[in-house]
N, C-alpha and C positions, 0 to 999 in steps of 0.2 A: 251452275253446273260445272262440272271439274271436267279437264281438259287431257287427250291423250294424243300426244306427239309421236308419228314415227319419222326416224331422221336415220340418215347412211348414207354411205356413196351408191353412184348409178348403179342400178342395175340389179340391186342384193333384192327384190322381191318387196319395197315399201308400199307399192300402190297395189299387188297382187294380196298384199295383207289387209289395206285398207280396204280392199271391196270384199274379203270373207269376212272381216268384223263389220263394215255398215251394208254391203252388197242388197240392193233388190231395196233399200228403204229410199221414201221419198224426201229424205233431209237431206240429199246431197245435193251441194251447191258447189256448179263452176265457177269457181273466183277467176274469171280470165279480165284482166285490163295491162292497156299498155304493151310493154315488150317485157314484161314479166311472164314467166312458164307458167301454165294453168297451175292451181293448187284445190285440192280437193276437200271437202269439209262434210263430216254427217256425219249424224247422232246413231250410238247403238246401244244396247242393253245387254245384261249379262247377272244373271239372277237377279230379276226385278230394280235391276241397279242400273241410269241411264248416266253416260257422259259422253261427251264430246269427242271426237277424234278428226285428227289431220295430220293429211300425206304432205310430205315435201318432198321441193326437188335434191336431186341426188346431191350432194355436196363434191363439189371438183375442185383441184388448185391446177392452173397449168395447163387446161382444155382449150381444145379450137372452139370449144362452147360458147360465144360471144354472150349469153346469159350467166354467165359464171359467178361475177360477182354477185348481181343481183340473188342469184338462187343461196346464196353463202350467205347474204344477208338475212334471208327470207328464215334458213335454217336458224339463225341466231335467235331471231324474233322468234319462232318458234320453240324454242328454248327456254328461252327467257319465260315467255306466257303458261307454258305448260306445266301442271300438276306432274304428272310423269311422262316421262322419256320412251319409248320404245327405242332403243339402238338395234337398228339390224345389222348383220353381217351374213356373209355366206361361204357355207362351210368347204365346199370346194375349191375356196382360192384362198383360204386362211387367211390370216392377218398381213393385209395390203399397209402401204403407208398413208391412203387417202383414212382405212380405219384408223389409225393409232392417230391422225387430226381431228377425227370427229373425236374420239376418246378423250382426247387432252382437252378439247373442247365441254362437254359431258361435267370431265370432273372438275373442271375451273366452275361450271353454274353449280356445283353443290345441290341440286334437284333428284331428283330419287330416279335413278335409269333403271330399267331392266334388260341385259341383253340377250338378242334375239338373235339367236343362230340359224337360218333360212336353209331350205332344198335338203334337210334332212329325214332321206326318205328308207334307209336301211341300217342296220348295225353297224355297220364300220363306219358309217358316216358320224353316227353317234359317238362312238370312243372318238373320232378327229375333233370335236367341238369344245374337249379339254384342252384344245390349245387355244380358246380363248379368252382362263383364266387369265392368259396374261396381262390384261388391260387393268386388274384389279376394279372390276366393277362386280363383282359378284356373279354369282351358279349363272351359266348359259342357258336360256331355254331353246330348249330342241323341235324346231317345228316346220312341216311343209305348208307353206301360206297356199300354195295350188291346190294341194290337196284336203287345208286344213286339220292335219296330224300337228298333235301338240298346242292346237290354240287355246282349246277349254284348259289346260292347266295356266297356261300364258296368260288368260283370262281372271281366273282365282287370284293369281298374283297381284295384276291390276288395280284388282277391287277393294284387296288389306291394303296397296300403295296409297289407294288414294285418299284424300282428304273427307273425311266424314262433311256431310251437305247440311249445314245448317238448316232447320226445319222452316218451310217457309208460312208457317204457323205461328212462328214466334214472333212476328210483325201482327201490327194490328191489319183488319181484315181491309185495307182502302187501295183504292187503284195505285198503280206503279205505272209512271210515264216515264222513257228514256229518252234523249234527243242522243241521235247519230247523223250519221254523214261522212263522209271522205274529211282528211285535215284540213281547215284553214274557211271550213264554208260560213263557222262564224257559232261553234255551239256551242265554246267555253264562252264568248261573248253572252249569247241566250240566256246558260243557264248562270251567269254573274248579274245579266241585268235582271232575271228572276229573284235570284236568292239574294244576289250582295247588299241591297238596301232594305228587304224586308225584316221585323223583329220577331215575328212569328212564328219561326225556323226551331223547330226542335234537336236535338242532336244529333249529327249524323250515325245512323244505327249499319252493323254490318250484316252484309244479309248474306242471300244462302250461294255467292262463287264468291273464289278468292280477292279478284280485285273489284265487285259490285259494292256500293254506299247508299243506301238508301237514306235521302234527306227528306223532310216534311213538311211542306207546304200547307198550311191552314191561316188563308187568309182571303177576304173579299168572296165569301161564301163557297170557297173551293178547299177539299184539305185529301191531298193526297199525299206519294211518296215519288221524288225525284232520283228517279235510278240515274246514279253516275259511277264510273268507272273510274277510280282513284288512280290508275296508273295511267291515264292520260295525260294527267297535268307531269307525270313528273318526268317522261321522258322526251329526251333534246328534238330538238326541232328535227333534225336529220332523221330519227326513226318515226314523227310525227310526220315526216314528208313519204312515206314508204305507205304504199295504197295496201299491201298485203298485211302490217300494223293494222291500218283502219279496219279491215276487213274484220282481223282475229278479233278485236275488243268490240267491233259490231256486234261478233254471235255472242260474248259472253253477256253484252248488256241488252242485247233483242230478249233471250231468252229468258232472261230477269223481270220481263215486263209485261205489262199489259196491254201498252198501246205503246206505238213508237211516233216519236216527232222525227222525220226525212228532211233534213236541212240541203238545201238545192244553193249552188252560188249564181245570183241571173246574170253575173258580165261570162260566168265561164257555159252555161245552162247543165242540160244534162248527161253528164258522161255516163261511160259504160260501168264507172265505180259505181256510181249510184244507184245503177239498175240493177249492180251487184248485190247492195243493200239491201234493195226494195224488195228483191227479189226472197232474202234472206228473212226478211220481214213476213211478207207474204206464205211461206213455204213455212215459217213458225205459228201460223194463222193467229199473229197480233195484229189488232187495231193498227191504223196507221193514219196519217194526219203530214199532207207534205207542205212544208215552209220552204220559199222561194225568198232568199233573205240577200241584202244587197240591193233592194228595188230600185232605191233612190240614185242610182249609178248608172241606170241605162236610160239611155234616151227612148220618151214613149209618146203614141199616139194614143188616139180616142181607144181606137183599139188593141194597142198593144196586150191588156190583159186577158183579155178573151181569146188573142191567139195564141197569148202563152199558155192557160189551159185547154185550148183543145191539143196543143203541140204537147202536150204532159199528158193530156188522157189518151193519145196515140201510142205517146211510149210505153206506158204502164201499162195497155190492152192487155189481155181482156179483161183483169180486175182495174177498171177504170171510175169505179164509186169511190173516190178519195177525195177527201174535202184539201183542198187547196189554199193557201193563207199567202199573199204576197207581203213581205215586212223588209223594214230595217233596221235591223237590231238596234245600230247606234244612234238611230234618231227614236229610237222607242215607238215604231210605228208599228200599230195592230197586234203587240206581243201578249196585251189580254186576251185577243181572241184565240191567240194559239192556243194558251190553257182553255179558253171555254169550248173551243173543239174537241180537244184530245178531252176532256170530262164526257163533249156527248158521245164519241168514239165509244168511247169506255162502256156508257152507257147501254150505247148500240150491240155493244159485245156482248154484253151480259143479258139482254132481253129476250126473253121467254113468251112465247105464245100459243096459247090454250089449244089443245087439239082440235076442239071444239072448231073454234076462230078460223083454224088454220083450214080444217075442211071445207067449211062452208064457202070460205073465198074460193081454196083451189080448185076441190073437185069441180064448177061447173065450168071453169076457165077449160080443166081438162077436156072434160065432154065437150066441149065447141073445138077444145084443136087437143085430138088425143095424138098422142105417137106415132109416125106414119109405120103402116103396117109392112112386115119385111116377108118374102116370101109366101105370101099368102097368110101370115099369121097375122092376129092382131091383139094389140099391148093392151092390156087392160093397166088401169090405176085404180086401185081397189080404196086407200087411203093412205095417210099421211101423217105424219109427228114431228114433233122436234124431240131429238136423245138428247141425255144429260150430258154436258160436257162444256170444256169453254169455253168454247167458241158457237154460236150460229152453225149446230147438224142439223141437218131433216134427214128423215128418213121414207122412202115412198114405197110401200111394197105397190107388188106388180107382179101380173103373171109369166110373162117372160122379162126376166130385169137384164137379159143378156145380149138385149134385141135392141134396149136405149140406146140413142146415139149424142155426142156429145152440145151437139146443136141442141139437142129439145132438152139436154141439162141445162144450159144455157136460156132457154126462153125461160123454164119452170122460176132459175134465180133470180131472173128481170122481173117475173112477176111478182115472184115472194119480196121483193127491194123497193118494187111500184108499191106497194099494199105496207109494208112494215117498213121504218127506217131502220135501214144496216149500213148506214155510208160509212166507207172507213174500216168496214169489218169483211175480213172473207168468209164468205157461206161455206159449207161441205154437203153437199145433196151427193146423198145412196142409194141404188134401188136395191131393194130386197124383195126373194121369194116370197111370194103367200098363193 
C-alpha cells in the first residue's frame, strides 16, 4: 500500500489535515513510546483508491523543544519512506526560514511533494499563495484542512502522484507471513535461520508496496510466501535503533500479510513498542502468532513459562487468543513450530462455517442467556451468518441491535472460539436490524 507523508513546521495545520483525510476511521494508530512526540498513522480512500497516510511532528531548528531533534529525525524517516510528500505551509505568515529547511530538505529526497498552502479561506488569501512559487516545488494547492476547501482537488493530485499498486493477483493464491517487532528482537536472525540454509526458496518476487519482497517457502509440507521489507537490511543501525522506523516498515509489511509473526525479546519483555505493533496488527484484523525469542538467556523456573503467558495474555486483553511460541532463534529452538502455528493461524483466518452449523450451536446458547433486557424492552436474536470477507465476520440480526452492550459481544465471541478454532485470529461481530 503506497504511503502519504505530511511534513512542515509547527503549527501550519498537519494533524488538522490528517484527521479530514483519515478522520472518524478506525485505522488510526497512536504510535506513542519513549520520549518521542505521539505520531499518528491511518488509512484513507479517495475514489476507490486506499493508501497510507502519516502526520509528523512539526519540524524545528533552535526550540526550547527538548524533542527537537528526535522530531527532525522522525520527519527524515518519514521522508525517506514515503511515496509522496504533502509539504504544508501557511499562507498567513508566508515563507518562514523553518519552510525554506524543510524545502531544501524535500528537494535533496528527489520524491514527488506537493505543496500545500493551509488557512486559505478567501480570495486574497488565494492571489498570497503565489508567493510560494518560490521554493521551486511546483503549483501550491490552495486549501482549508478546518474546513476542508480544496482537499478533493489535493486528493486527485495524490492519486496521478502515486505509484500504480501492483495487483495482488499476480502472486500465486498461498498465505503471506511477515515477522515484525521493534529493532534487535532477533527477526533478521528468524528469517536467515528460515530461509539461509533451505534450497527450496523460489525467487524473491516484488509484491504490491514499494519496499515489500515476497519470498517462498515450500518445504517440509509448508509452501507459503515470506513478506519481507527489503529496506530493513539496508539501513544503518542508527535509523534501525529509531522505534518510529520500526513502527513505519511495521504498517507497510502488516498490511502485506496474512498473518503476522510478533517477535517479543524475554531479557527486555514487553514494551510499549510492541503493543504498538500488536496493536497495529490487530486493528489490520491479521492473524497473529507471538514469538518470545531469547528464551535461553533468562533464568527460569518450573514455572516460569506459564507466568510468562498469562503476563502476555494480561497485556494483549481483551484479544488474548494468541498462540504463544517461546524460542531461541540462535540455538534453533521450536522455530518449526513457529511456521506450523502461523500456517494454522492462517488457516483459522480463512475458515468458513455453514450458516447451518453456526445456528444450531448459537441460537440455543442464546435462549439460555439472551441479552439483558434494557428499559423494559427485550433483544431478540432472530439469527446468524458469517459475511464474506477476510477475516472471521458474523453477523447477528436482532430486533433492537442498538440495545447490545459490548459485554454480551464479548460472551457471543468466547462462545463462537469455544465451538470453532479462531486462535490467533480477530473475530468482527455486527448486529444488524431485522
Amino acid at each position: 500500500m503506497s504511503l502519504v507523508a505530511i511534513v512542515g513546521r509547527p503549527n501550519v495545520g498537519k494533524s488538522t489535515l490528517f484527521n479530514r483525510l483519515v478522520g472518524g476511521r478506525a485505522a488510526i494508530v497512536d504510535a506513542t513510546a519513549g520520549t518521542t512526540r505521539d505520531r499518528h498513522y491511518g488509512k484513507t480512500d479517495w475514489n476507490g483508491r486506499e493508501f497510507s497516510v502519516i502526520d509528523t511532528g512539526g519540524w524545528s531548528v533552535g526550540s526550547d523543544d527538548v524533542f527537537e531533534d528526535d522530531i527532525r529525525k522522525q520527519v527524515v524517516l518519514a521522508i525517506d519512506e514515503a511515496d509522496v510528500i504533502l509539504f504544508m505551509v501557511e499562507v498567513g505568515t508566508g515563507i518562514t526560514d523553518l519552510d525554506e529547511a524543510v524545502a531544501a530538505q524535500l528537494r535533496k529526497s528527489g520524491k514527488k511533494v506537493l505543496l500545500v498552502v493551509n488557512k486559505v479561506d478567501n480570495n486574497d488569501q488565494l492571489y498570497a499563495t503565489h508567493e510560494f512559487y518560490a521554493f521551486g516545488l511546483g503549483d501550491p494547492f490552495p486549501v482549508c484542512s478546518m474546513s476542508g476547501s480544496g482537499t478533493g482537488d489535493l486528493l486527485d493530485e495524490v492519486l496521478k502522484a502515486l505509484p500504480e499498486d501492483a495487483k495482488a493477483d499476480e502472486l500465486d493464491d498461498l498465505p503471506r507471513i511477515t515477522i515484525v517487532g521493534r529493532p534487535n528482537v532477533g527477526k533478521s536472525s528468524l528469517t536467515n535461520a528460515l530461509l539461509g540454509q533451505e534450497r527450496n526458496i523460489v525467487n524473491p518476487t516484488a509484491g504490491t508496496t514499494r519496499d515489500s519482497i515476497y519470498t517462498r517457502y515450500n518445504k517440509f509440507g509448508m509452501d507459503f510466501y515470506l513478506v519481507d521489507t527489503a529496506g530493513m537490511r539496508k539501513k544503518g543501525k542508527t535509523m534501525d535503533d529509531l522505534e518510529f522506523y520500526s513502527v513505519m516498515r511495521s504498517i507497510r509489511a502488516i498490511e502485506a500479510s496474512d498473518v503476522c509473526v510478533l517477535m517479543l525479546d524475554a531479557e527486555q519483555g514487553i514494551e510499549a513498542q510492541d503493543m504498538n505493533i500488536f496493536r497495529l496488527v490487530e486493528r489490520n484484523k491479521k492473524g497473529c502468532v507471538i514469538v518470545v525469542n531469547k528464551w535461553d538467556l533468562i533464568e527460569k523456573s518450573n514455572n516460569t513459562m506459564k507466568e510468562w503467558r498469562e503476563f502476555l495474555e494480561k497485556k494483549i486483553a481483551p484479544w488474548s487468543d494468541v498462540p504463544i511460541i517461546f524460542t531461541s532463534v540462535m540455538n534453533k529452538q521450536r522455530i518449526m513450530e513457529v511456521l506450523q502455528e502461523a500456517m494454522k493461524v492462517y488457516d483459522n483466518r480463512v475458515r468458513k462455517v455453514a450458516t447451518s452449523a453456526l445456528n444450531d450451536y448459537i441460537l440455543p446458547i442464546i435462549e439460555d442467556t439472551p441479552p439483558p433486557s434494557i428499559k423494559g424492552k427485550y433483544i431478540r436474536i432472530k439469527y446468524a451468518t458469517q459475511l464474506a470477507s477476510p477475516t472471521p465476520t458474523f453477523a447477528f440480526f436482532v430486533n433492537l441491535p442498538q440495545y447490545i452492550k459490548e459485554p454480551y459481544r464479548r460472551f457471543l465471541e468466547n462462545k463462537l472460539r469455544a465451538q470453532w478454532d479462531f486462535s490467533g485470529v480477530p473475530l468482527q461481530i455486527f448486529f444488524r436490524q431485522k
